[in-house]
C-alpha positions as CSV (number, residue, x, y, z in Angstrom):
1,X,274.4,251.9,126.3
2,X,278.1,252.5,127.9
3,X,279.9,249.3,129.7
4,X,283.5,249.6,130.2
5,X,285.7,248.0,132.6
6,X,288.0,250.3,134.6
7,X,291.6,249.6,136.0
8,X,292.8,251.9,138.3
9,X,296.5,251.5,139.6
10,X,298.0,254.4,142.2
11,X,301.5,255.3,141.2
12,X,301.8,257.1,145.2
13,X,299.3,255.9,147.6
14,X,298.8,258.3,150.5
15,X,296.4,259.0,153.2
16,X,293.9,261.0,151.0
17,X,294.1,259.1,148.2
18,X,292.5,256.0,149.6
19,X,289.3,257.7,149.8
20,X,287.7,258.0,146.9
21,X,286.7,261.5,146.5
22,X,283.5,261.8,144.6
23,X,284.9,264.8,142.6
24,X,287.8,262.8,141.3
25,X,285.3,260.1,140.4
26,X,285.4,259.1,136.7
27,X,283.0,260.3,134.0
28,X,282.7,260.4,130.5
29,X,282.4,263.1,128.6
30,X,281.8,264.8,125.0
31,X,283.4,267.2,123.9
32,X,282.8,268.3,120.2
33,X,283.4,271.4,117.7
34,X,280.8,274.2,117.1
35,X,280.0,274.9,113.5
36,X,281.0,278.6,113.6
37,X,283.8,278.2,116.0
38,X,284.9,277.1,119.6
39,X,284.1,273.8,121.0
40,X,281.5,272.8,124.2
41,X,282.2,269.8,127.0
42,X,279.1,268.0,128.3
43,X,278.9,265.1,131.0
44,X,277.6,261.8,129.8
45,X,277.9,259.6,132.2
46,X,279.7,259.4,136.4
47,X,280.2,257.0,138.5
48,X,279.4,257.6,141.5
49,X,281.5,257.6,144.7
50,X,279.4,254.5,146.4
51,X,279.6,252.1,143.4
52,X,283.7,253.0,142.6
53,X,285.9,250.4,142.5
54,X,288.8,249.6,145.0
55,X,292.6,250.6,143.0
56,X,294.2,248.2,141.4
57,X,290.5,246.0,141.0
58,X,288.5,245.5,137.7
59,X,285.1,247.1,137.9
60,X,282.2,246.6,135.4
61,X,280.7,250.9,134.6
62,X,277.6,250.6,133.3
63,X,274.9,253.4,132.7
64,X,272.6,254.9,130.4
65,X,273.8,258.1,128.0
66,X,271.4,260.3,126.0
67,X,272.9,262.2,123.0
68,X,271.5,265.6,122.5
69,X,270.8,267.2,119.2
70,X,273.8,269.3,119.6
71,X,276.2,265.9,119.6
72,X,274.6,264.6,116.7
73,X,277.6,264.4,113.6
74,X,275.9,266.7,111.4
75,X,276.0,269.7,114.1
76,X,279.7,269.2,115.0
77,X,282.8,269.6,113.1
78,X,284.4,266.8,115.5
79,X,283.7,264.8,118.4
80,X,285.8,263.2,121.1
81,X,284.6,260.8,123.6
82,X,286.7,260.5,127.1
83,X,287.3,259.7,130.4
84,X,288.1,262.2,132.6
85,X,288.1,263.2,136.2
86,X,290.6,260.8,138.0
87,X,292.9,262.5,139.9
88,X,297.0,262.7,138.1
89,X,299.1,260.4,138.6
90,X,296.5,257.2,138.4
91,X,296.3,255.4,135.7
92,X,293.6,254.2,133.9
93,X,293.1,250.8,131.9
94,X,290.0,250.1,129.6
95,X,288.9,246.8,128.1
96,X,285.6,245.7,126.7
97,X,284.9,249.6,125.7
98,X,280.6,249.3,123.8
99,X,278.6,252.1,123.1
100,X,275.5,250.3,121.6
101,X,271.5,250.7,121.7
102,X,269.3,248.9,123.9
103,X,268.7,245.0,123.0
104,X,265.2,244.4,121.5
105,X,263.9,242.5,125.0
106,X,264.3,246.5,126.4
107,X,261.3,247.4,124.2
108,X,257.8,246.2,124.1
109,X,256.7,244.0,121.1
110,X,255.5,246.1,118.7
111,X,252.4,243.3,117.8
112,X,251.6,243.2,121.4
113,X,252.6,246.1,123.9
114,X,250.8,245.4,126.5
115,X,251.6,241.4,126.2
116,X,254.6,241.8,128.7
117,X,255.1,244.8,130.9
118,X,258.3,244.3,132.0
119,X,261.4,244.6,130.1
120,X,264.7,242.7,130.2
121,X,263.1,240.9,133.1
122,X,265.8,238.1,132.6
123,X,269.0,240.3,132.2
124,X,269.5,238.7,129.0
125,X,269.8,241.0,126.5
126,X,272.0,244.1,127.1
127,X,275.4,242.8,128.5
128,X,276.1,243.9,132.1
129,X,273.7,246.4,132.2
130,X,271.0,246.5,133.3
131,X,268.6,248.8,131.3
132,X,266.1,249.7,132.1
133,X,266.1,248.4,135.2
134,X,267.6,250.5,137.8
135,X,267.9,251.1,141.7
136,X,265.3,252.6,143.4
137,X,267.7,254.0,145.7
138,X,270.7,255.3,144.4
139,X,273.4,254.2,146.9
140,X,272.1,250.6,146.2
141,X,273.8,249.0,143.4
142,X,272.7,247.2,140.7
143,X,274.5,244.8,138.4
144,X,274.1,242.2,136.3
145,X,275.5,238.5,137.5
146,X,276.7,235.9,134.9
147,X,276.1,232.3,136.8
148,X,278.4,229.4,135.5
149,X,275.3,228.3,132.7
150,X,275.9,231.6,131.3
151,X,272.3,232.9,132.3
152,X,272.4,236.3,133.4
153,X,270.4,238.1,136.3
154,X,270.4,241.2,138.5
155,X,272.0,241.4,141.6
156,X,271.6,244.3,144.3
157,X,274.1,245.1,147.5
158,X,274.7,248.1,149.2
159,X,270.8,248.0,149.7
160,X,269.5,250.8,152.4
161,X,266.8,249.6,153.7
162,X,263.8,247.0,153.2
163,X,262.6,248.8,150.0
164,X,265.1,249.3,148.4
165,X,265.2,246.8,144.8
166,X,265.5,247.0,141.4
167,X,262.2,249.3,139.5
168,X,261.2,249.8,136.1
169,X,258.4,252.2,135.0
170,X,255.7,251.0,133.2
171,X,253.1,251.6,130.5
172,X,250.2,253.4,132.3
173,X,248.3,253.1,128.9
174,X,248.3,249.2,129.7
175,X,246.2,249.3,132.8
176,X,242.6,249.2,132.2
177,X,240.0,248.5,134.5
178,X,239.1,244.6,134.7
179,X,242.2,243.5,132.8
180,X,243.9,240.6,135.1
181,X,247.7,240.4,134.8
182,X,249.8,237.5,135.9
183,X,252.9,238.8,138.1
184,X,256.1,236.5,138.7
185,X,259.6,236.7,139.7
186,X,262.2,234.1,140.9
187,X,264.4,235.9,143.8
188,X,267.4,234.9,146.2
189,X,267.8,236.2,149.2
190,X,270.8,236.6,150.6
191,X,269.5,236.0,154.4
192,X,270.2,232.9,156.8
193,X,266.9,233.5,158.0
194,X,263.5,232.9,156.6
195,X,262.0,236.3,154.8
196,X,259.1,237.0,153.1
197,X,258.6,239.9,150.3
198,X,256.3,241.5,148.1
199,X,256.2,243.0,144.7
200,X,254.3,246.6,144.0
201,X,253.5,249.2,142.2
202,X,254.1,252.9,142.9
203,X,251.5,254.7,141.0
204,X,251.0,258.4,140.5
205,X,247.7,260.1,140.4
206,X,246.8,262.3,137.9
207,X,246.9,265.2,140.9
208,X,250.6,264.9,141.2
209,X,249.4,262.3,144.7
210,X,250.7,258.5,145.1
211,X,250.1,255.7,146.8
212,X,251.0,251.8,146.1
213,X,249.4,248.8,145.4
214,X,250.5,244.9,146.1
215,X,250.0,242.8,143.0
216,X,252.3,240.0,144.7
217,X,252.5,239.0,147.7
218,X,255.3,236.0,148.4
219,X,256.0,232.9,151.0
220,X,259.3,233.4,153.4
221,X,262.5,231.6,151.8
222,X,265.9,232.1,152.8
223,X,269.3,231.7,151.0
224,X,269.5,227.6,151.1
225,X,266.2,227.6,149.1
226,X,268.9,229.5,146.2
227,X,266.3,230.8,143.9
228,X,262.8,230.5,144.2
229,X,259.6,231.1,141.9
230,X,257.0,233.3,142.7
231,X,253.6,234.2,140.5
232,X,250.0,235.5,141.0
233,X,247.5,237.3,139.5
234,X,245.6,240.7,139.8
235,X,243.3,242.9,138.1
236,X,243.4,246.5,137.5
237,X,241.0,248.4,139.5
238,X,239.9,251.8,138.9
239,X,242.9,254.0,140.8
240,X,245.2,251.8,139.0
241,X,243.7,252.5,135.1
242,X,242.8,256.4,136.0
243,X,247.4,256.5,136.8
244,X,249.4,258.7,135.0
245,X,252.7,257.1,135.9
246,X,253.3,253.3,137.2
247,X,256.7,252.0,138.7
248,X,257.4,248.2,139.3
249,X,259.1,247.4,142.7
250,X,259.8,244.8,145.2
251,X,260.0,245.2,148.7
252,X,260.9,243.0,152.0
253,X,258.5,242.5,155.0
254,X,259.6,243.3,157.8
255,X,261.4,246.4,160.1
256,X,263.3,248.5,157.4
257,X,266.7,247.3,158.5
258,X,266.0,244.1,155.9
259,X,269.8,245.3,154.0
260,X,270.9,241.7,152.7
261,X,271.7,241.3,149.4
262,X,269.3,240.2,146.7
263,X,269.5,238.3,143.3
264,X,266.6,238.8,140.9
265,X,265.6,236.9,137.5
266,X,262.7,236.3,135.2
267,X,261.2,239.6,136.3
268,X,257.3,239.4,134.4
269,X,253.9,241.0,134.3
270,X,252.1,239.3,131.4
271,X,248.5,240.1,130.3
272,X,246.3,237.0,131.3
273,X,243.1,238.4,130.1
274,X,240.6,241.2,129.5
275,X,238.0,242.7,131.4
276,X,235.2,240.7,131.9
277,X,232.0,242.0,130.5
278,X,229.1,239.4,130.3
279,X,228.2,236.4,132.9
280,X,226.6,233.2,132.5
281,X,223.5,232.4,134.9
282,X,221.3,229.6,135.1
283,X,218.1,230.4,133.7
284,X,216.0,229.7,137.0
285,X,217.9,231.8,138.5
286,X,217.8,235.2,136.3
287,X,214.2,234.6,134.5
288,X,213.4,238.2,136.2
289,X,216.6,240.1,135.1
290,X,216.7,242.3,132.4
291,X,218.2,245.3,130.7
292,X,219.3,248.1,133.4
293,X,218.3,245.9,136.5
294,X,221.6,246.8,139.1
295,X,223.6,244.0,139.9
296,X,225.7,243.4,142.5
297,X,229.1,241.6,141.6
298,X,231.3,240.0,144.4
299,X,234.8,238.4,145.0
300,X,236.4,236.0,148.0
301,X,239.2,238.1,147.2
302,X,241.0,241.0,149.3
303,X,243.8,243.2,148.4
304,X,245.5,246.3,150.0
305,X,248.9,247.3,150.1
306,X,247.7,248.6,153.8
307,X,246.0,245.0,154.5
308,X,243.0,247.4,155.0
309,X,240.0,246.2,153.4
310,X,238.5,247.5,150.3
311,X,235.2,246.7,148.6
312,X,235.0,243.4,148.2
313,X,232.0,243.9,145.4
314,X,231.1,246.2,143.1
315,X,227.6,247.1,141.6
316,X,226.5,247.8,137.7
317,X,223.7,247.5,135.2
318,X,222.9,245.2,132.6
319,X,222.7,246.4,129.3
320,X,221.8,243.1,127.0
321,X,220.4,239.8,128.2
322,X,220.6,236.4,126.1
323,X,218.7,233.4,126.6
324,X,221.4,230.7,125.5
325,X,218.6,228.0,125.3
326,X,220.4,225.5,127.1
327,X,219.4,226.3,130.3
328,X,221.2,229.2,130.7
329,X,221.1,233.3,130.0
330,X,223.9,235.5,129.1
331,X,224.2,239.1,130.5
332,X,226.5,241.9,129.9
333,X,227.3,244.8,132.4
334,X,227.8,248.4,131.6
335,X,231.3,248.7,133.5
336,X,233.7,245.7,134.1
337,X,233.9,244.0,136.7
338,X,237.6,246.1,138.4
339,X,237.7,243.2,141.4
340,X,238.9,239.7,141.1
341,X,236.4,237.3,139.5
342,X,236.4,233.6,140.1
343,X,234.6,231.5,137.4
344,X,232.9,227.8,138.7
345,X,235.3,226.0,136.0
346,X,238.2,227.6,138.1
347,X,236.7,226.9,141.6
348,X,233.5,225.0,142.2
349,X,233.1,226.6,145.6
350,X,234.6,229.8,145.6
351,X,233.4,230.9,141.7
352,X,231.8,234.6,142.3
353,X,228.6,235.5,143.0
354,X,225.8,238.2,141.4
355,X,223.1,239.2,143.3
356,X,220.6,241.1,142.2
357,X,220.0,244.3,143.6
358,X,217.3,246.4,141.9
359,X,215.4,245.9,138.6
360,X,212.8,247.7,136.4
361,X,209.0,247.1,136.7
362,X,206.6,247.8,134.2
363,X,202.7,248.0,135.9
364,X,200.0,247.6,132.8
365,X,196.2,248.4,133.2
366,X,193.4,248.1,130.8
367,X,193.8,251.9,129.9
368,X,197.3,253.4,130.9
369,X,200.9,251.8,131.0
370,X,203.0,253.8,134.3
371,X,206.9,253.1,134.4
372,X,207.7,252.2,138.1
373,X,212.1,252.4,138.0
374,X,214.3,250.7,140.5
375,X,211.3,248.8,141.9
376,X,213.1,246.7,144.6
377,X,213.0,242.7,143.6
């Protein structure tokens, strides 16, 4: 992790020079000693053109550098770190100079990976950086805001259009089907006007193909409301576990012109709970069920990053049934349930409902047994 401050002060100002020419940008570099002889320069980091600072003004540089195995100490008979690039005569002032690794919040918890998905949601843990958070666009920039509590959180200007927002890839090995997640945010917007936004995920199909997928949709605020909380839940559906890549975003609603800037903290997707595999019946009502009867399973609950409507059910077979002698039976399905499910103890009148759609009939005689299968109840 590289954060520097950089002081730039023009000696002779002319015409030219107050454009900041992207070749004469600053960068760091390596440069180091072969073993048999001669020495090599590679790049470690630039600053870009968009995100340089104006001469004569402080500006925080942070970015993320990735030493290859020729750098490492033992395959170098020296090595020299530098700044390089500016063009002469401009002098350059550094303070607060840290090459350091990534804070622990950057990582997942060893004991529980998939316990929180996103990391350094609060900004907290690796100075004015960032990492690994970073701009989805790369003329947008990204930095990281000290308030006057001392808390820390991300701040984007410069932003192109309505999507573009902090993103942060996730663990696809997280997502599987019928696991519910609990997404939440608190954001500022930077608009006089009331806005509303959304949080998504970009996922990538195994085919190379993409598409996204909502998991938060929020209520319009504007910049008096200063920062405002935001949570829900959602469940991983089958597109979503069958991803080989998964990138957390936020976007604004809205024409694409939405450019104000935006302050983001508390960035989360913690687990909630696992897929659901058994539900509880009254007895009355499933005396006839048994071991691979179909059952249908539905939800009250739509979601679509399109708004367009997708199955709002999904069927499977039952594999065990339990009698729980209290009135009510127990039954386990083959595939979890990859659709919002609503228990009575969390709504009385919106808890889900199982239908059921085929079962197994068995037709005795006197002298020969026949097997009727999917007999319609």
């Amino acid at each position: 992790m590289h954060v520097a401050k950089v002081h730039q002060e023009l000696k002779l100002l002319t015409f030219f020079s107050l454009l900041y020419d992207r070749w004469n940008c600053p960068r760091l570099t390596i440069r180091a000693g072969k073993p048999g002889g001669g020495r090599f320069y590679d790049t470690l980091l630039h600053m870009s053109d968009r995100h340089g600072p104006n001469y004569g003004q402080w500006n925080d540089w942070t970015g993320v550098i990735r030493f290859k195995e020729d750098h490492l100490w033992q395959n170098t008979t020296y090595t020299v770190l530098q700044i390089d690039r500016p063009e002469a005569g401009t002098d350059i002032t550094l303070d607060n100079f840290k090459i350091a690794l990534p804070g622990a919040s950057s990582y997942p918890n060893p004991n529980d990976v998939c316990g929180e998905l996103v990391m350094n949601g609060g900004s907290e843990d690796n100075g004015f950086s960032p990492y690994p958070m970073r701009s989805v666009h790369w003329e947008s920039k990204l930095d990281v805001v000290k308030d006057d509590n001392n808390d820390r959180y991300l701040t984007m200007y410069k932003r192109k259009d309505s999507y573009s927002s902090p993103e942060q890839d996730l663990n696809p090995n997280c997502f599987d089907v019928g696991v519910v997640y609990e997404a939440s945010a608190r954001v500022r917007l930077h608009s006089e006007f009331d806005e509303s936004y959304f949080w998504y995920l970009r996922v990538t199909r195994s085919d190379g193909s993409a598409f996204h997928r909502t998991i938060l949709q929020c209520p319009p605020q504007k910049f008096s409301n200063g920062f405002v909380y935001c949570s829900g839940k959602f469940t991983v559906d089958k597109e979503l576990a069958e991803s080989t890549r998964v990138t957390y975003r936020m976007a604004v609603n809205g024409d694409r012109d939405k450019i104000f800037d935006i302050d983001y903290d508390d960035m989360s997707i913690q687990f909630f709970q696992g897929y659901i595999d058994k539900f509880v019946v009254a007895k009355e009502d499933a005396l006839c069920w048994g071991e691979n009867s179909e059952v249908h399973v539905g939800t009250s609950s739509l979601y679509s990053f399109n708004r367009n409507e997708v199955p709002n059910g999904f069927t499977s077979k039952i594999y065990n049934v339990k009698d729980n002698d209290d009135g009510t039976m127990v039954f386990r399905l083959k595939d979890p349930p990859y659709i919002p499910v609503i228990s009575t103890e969390e709504s009385a009148t919106m808890g889900t409902q199982v239908a059921l759609v085929s079962r197994n009939v068995r037709i005795a005689g006197d002298v020969d047994e026949v097997d009727v299968r999917k007999g319609e109840s």
